[in-house]
N, C-alpha and C positions, 0 to 999 in steps of 0.2 A: 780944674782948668779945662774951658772947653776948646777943642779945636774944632776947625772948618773942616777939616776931613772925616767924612762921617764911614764908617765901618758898612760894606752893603750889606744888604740883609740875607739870610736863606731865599731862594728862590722858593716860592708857595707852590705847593704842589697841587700837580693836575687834576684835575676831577677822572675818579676813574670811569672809564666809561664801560658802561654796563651792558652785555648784551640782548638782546630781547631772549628769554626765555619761554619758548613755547609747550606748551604744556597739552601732550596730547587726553584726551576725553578717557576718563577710564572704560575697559569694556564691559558693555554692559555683561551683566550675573546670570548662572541660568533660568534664577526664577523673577528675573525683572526684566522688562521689555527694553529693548535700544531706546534711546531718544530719535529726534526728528536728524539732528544731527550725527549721529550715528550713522539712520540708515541713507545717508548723501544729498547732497542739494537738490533742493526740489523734489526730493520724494517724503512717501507720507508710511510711517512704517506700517506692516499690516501685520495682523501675528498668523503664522502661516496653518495652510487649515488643515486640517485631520484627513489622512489618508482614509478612504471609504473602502473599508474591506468588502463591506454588502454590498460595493457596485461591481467589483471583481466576480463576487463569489454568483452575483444576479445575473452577471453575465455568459458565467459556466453552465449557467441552469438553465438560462436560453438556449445554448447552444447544445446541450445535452439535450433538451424537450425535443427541438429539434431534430438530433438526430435520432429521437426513437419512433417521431412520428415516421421520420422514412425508413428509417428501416422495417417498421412494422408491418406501414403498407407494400412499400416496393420491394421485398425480399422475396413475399410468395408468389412473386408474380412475375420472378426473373432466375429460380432455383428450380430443381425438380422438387418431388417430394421426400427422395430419399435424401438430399442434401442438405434439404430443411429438416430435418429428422437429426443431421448431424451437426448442424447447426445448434440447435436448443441443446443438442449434449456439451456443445462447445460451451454455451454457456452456464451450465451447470459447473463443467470441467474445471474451466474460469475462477466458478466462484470457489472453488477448492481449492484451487492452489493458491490464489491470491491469502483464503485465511492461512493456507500453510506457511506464507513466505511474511510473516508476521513474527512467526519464531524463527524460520530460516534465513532470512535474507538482514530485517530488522533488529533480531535480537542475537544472532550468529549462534542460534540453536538447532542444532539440527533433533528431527524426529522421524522417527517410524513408527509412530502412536497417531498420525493425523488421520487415519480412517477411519479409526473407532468415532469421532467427531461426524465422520460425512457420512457413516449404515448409520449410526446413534438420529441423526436430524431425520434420515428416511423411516426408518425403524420411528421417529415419533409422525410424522405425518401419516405413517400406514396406518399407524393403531388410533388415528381420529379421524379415515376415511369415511365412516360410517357416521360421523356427527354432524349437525348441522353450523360447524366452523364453515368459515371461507377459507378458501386456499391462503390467502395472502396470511390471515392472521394463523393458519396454521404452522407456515413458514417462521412467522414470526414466536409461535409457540415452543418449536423445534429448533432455532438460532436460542432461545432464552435458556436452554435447557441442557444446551450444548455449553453454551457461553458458562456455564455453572459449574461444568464437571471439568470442562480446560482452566477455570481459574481455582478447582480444586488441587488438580494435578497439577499445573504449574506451580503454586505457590509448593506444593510438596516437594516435589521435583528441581527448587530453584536453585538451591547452594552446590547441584552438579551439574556437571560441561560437558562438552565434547563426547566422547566414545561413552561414558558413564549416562550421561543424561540421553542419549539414542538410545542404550538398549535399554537403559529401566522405559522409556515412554512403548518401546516394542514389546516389552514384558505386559505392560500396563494393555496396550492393545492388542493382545493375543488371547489376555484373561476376556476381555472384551466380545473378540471373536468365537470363546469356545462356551462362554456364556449364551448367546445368543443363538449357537450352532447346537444344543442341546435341551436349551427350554422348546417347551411347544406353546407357552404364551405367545411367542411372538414365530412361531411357525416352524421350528427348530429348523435344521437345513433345509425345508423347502423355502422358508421365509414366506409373508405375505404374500397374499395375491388373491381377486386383484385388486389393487388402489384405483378407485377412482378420483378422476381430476376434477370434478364439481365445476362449478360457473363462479364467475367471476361478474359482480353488478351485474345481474340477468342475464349475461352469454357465459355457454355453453363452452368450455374452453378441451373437452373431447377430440374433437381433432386438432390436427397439428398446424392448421393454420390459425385456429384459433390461439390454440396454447402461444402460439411464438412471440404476439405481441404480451402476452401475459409474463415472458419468461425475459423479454429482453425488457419490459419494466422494472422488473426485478434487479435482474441484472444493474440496469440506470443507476436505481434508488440503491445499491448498495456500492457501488463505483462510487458515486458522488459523497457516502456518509465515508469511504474508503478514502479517497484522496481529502476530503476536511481532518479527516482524523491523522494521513501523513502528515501533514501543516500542523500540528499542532507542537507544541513544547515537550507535552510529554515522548512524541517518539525519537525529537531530539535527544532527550535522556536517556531514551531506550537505545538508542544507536551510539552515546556515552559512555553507557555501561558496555554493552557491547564490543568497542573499540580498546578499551581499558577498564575492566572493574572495580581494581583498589583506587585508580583517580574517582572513580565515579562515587562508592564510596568515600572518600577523603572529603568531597564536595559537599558529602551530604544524601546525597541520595539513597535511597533505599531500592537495593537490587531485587528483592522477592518484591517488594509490593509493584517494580518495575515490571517483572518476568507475569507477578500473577495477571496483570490486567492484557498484559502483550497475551496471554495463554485463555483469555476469555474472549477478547478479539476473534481471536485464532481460530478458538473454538467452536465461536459463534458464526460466524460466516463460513466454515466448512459447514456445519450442521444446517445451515440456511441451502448450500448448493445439493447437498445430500436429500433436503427435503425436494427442492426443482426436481431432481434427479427421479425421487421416487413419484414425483406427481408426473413426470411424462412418461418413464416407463413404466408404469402401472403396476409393478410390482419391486418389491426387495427381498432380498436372502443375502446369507451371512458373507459369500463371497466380496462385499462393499466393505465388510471389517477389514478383511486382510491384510498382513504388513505390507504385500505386492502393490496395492493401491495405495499405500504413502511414498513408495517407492515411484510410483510414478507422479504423486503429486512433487517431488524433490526436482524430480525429472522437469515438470512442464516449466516448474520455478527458475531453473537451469538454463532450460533452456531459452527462454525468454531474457533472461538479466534476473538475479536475484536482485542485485543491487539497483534494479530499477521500478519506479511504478507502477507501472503497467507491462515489466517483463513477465510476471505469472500471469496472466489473462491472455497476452500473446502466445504462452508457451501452451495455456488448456486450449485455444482457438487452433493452433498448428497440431497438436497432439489430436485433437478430435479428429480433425479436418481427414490425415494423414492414416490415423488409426482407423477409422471410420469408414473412411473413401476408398485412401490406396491402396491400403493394406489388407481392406478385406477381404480379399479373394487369396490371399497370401497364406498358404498352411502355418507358414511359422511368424507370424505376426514380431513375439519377441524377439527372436535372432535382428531383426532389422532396426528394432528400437535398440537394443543393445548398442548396435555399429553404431548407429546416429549418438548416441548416449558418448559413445569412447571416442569420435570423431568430434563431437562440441566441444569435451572437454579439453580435448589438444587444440585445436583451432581456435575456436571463443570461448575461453573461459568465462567470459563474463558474460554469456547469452549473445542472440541474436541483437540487442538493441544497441550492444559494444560496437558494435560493426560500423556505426555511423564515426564513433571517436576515433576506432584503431584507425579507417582509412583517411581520417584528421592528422592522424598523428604521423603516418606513413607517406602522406604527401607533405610537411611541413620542412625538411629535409629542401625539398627542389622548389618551393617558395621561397626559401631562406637564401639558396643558390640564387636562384633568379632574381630575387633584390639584390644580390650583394651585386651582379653582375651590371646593373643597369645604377652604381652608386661609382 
């Protein structure tokens, strides 16, 4: 039976409406390049270029050439000659304690064996005075030799610290001292003499205005292989170890083959300043072993910054200068090094080159005042 009343229907349901979904670009990977889209409208990606270490480093080397040409020329020509005299010890001085602070400052080693390294490099320059070597490779023969017997002793010496690894390196360079103080090979307590300083490319490097630019090349060329070698990875490991030992091991690392090669550095470049040393004053004896001259190379280290660059170079530069100059006329030379010795240590512990940080740090206080006051 149909009726005219018809049932309504469900109402039909709405379309859902969808919203746009945006979907951003994934990022690019580290070893696949952005898209166009990536790197922003209207730009075109470029893949970014390699940082040029050899423009930095060509740059250093400019600037070093630089300054040996003037100091070579205009030193002797604005010094007397007795200051020029103490000058080339300064940088003999220099090259001494920069290798000491290689196990001092770098590997938190301390030693009183680093002289046997700086009579050892003179002691081999004297005994090939007489050959037809050049000075330069002679230096180079007496760092090589040096560099040999610090990566003996250090790699022996590695597995002990602090007060133990001082006096065994003092033990080790005493034996050193009384060996050389008693053969007549090498001149028993008179020691050589005299060393002549030879020429260098056809000049005559005999006098002292000659030797200086000879000495401050020197110097240059081993600054320069000195600061490439801070920069590198391995003294980051060495200062690692240094810092922490069993993390350093846990890493991986190997602390002797660390300590041997920081101890052939070391070795190398004292016996390199030791050789400068014996080619300007003309002669060597056993007094250059003694522990008293590691003692003062700890000192120049000290005194300069261990923990810094070029705090040992500043500290052999102010020790010469000071030893040399002021204190020559002075009967008791040590009483005065002493005070200054017990007086850096209270005041800058951390060398002269501290000095710029601590009065950073001593005025930051009334900087901080002074913003706060003008907020």
């Amino acid at each position: 039976m149909n009726s005219d009343k018809m049932t309504p229907s469900a109402p039909a349901p709405e379309p859902a409406t969808t919203e746009p979904v945006t979907t951003e670009p994934p990022e690019p990977s580290a070893t696949e390049p952005p898209t166009t889209a990536a790197a922003g409208p209207g730009r075109r990606w470029k893949r970014p270029r390699p940082r040029r270490q050899w423009q930095a480093d060509l740059s250093v080397l400019l600037v070093v050439a630089a300054a040996v040409v003037v100091l070579s020329i205009g030193v002797p020509y604005v010094v007397t000659a007795a200051l020029l005299g103490v000058l080339i010890s300064a940088a003999c001085y220099g090259l001494f304690a920069m290798g000491t602070n290689v196990l001092v400052g770098w590997s938190g080693l301390i030693t009183f064996g680093q002289a046997a390294f700086f009579g050892a490099g003179g002691y081999c320059v004297a005994l090939m005075h007489t050959t037809a070597i050049s000075p330069p490779l002679k230096l180079l023969i007496a760092g090589a030799i040096t560099a040999a017997a610090g990566l003996v002793l250090a790699v022996g010496l590695a597995r002990f610290l602090h007060i133990t690894f001082a006096m065994l390196t003092l033990v080790a360079g005493q034996l050193i001292y009384l060996v050389a103080f008693q053969t007549n090979l090498v001149g028993g307590e008179n020691g050589i003499a005299p060393v002549l300083r030879g020429s260098v490319a056809g000049i005559s490097i005999e006098t002292d205005v000659n030797f200086w630019p000879y000495a401050v090349i020197v110097l240059a060329v081993i600054s320069v292989c000195y600061w490439r070698f801070y920069r590198s990875m391995f003294v980051l490991r060495l200062m690692a170890s240094r810092d922490d030992e069993l993390r350093a091991q846990s890493l991986g690392l190997s602390v002797v083959a660390l300590r041997g090669v920081a101890g052939a550095v070391a070795g190398g470049v004292a016996g390199i300043g030791g050789g400068l040393y014996a080619q300007y004053a003309g002669a060597i004896n056993p007094t250059l072993l003694y522990f008293d001259m590691s003692g003062i190379a700890i000192f120049m280290c000290l005194l300069g910054g261990a923990r810094y660059l070029w705090g040992p170079l500043v500290g052999g530069l102010i020790y010469a200068v000071g030893v040399g100059d002021f204190l020559s006329n002075t009967n008791q030379p040590d009483v005065y090094i002493g005070i200054a010795f017990m007086l850096l240590i209270i005041v800058l512990p951390g060398g002269l080159l501290s000095l710029k940080s601590r009065l950073g740090n001593a005025s930051w206080p009334a900087r901080a005042r002074a913003r706060k006051g003008t907020t």
